[in-house]
Phi, psi and omega in degrees: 000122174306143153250163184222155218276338169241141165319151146333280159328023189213351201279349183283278193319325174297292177330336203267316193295320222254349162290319186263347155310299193297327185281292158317359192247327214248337192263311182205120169315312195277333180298348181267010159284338150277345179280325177287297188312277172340297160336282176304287154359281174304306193300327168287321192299320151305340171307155190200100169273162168283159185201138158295112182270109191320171182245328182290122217286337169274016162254147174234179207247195178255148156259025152233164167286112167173222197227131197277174189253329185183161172208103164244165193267139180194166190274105175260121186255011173292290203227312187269347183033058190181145178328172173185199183222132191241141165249117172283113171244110181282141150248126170276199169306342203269333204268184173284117168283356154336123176254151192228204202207095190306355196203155176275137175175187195254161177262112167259358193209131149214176190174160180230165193213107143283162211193188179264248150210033165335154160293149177308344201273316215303136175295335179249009168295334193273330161320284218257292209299140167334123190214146195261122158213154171214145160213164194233134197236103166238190214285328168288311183195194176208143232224172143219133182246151181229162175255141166229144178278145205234172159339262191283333168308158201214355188197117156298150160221144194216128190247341195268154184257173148297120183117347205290128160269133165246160169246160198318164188029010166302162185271132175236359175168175173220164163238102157334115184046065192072108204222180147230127173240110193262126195264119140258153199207152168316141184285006160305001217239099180289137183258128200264014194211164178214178189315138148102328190264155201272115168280169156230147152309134186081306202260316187292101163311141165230006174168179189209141174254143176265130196268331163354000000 
């Protein structure tokens, strides 16, 4: 899938904002100051930078931007159906809402789950809220991400199917307007982050596997 310095997913809401500046500008020149604001707003909201991604095939990245919320040990019962280690990353609005892909590997899993919109920081959203899991399989191991939907986001978007090969930090999706994104990963998996600290997607270690 081509990229572009703004998603796909964000160019309807621009056309639409930058037709009612122009409309709103022709009505009152200052009325079209909300519509321009909003305007910039998406466009920030929508950025989709480029990234380095590490190379080392035993690390995995974070897949998202934002701040992590906890890292528990926890039962995944979806895809790994075994203890496992959950990394929570909440994004607010200010961050790239980009989803990246932590490892190369193949998509053996995906599914949807509808749900409710709680805010994302709240500890029982990944319970209740609309949520997204894809997972991804190589020769070490097999991870799962999940997408949750937050108070204000309204729409999962996911572009990889199941069989699809990816590679480590590729984009595999965004959440709209405020979100959560959760990494479960095997306990085999040394975890490189804790609470409170800020990630970037594609770039940020969240863990390394031990292969031993």
């Amino acid at each position: 899938m081509k990229q572009y310095p703004i998603s796909r997913d964000g160019w309807l809401y621009l056309g639409i904002l930058a037709v009612l500046s122009v409309l709103a500008y022709w009505v009152w020149s200052w009325l079209a100051t909300i519509p321009i604001i909003l305007f910039l707003f998406t466009l920030f909201f929508f950025r989709n930078p480029e990234r380095e991604v590490p190379t080392d095939e035993l690390t995995l990245v974070s897949p998202a931007d934002g701040v992590i919320m906890d890292v528990e040990r926890v039962f995944e019962d979806q895809f790994l159906n075994g203890e496992s280690i959950r990394v929570r990353i909440f994004l607010s609005v200010f961050n790239v809402h980009v989803n990246r892909c932590p490892m190369a590997g193949t998509v053996v899993f995906r599914s949807y789950r509808p749900g409710q919109m709680i805010p994302a920081f709240k500890s029982h959203a990944s319970e209740l809220n609309e949520k997204n899991y894809v997972g991804i399989q190589n020769k070490h191991l097999q991870i799962l991400v999940t997408q949750v939907t937050g108070f204000i986001a309204r729409r999962i978007v996911c572009w990889v199917q199941k069989g699809d090969s990816v590679g480590k930090g590729e984009r595999f999706g965004l959440i709209k307007f405020g979100s959560c994104t959760e990494i479960f990963v095997p306990t085999n998996v040394a975890i490189m982050v804790s609470a409170g600290e800020k990630v970037r997607g594609g770039i940020s270690v969240i863990g390394r596997v031990s292969i031993e």
